[in-house]
C-alpha positions as CSV (number, residue, x, y, z in Angstrom):
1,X,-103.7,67.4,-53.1
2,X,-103.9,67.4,-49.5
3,X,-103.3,70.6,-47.6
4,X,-102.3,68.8,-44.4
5,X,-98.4,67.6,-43.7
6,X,-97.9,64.8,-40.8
7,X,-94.4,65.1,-40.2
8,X,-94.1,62.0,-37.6
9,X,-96.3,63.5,-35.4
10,X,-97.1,60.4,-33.5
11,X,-93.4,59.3,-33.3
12,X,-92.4,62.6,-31.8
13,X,-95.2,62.3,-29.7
14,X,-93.6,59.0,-28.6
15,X,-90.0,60.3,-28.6
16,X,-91.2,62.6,-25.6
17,X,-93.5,60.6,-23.7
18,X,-90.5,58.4,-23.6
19,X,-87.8,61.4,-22.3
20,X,-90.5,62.3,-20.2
21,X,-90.5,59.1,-18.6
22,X,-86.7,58.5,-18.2
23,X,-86.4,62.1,-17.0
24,X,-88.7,61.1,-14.2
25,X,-87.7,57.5,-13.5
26,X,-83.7,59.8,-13.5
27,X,-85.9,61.9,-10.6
28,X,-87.2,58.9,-8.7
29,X,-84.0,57.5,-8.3
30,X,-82.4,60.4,-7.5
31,X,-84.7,61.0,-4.7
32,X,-84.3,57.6,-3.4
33,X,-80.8,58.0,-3.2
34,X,-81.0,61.0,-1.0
35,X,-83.4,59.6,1.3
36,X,-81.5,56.6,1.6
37,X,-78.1,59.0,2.4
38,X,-79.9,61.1,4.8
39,X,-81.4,58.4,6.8
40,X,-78.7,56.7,6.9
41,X,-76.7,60.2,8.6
42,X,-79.5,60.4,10.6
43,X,-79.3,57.0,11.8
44,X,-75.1,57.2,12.8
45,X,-76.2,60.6,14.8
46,X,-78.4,58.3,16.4
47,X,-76.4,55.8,17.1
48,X,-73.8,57.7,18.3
49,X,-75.6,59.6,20.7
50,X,-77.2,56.6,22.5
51,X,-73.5,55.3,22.4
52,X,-72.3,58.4,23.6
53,X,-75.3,58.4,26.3
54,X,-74.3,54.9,27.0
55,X,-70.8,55.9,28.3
56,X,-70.8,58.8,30.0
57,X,-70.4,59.1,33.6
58,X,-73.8,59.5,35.3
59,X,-75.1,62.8,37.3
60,X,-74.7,62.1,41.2
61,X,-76.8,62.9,43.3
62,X,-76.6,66.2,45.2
63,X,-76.8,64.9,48.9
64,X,-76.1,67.5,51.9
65,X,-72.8,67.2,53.5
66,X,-73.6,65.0,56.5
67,X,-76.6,63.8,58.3
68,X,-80.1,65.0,58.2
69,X,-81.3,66.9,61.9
70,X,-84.8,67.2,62.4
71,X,-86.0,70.1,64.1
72,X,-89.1,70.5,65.6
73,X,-90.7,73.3,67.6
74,X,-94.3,74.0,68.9
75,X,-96.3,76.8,67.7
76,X,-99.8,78.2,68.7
77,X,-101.5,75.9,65.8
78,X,-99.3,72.9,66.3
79,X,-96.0,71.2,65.8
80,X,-93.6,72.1,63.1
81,X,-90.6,70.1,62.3
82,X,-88.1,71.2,60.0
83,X,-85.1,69.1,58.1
84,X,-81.8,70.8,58.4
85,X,-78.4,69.5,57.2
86,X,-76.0,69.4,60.1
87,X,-73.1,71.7,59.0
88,X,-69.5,70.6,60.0
């Protein structure tokens, strides 16, 4: 008589090589998905920020309030001229 029992050892072997294999093909695709989904948020913040960017009124420059006066004076170790803004 033999002492050993195979009770479908190599089927149930099978069985779970194949659950492991659709639990991790389920995993893949799952991941996919979200990658997909959050690049595709990422890409609509994008896009509407360079939209946004596109339309908003632009920074002016900060000029002084009228015409530029150059002032110069001499000193001991030579001429210095200095910019003032004229003030109204």
């Amino acid at each position: 008589m033999n002492a050993t029992a195979d009770f479908g050892s190599s089927t149930l072997t099978a069985l779970f090589r194949a659950a492991g294999l659709t639990v991790l093909a389920v995993g893949a695709v799952l991941a996919f998905v979200f990658a997909f989904f959050a690049a595709l948020v990422v890409g609509l913040m994008v896009a509407g920020a360079a939209l946004a960017l596109r339309f908003w009124p632009r920074a002016k420059r900060a000029r002084p309030a009228g015409p530029e006066t150059l002032e110069a004076r001499r000193t001991p170790d030579g001429w210095v001229v200095e910019t003032f803004a004229k003030r109204n």
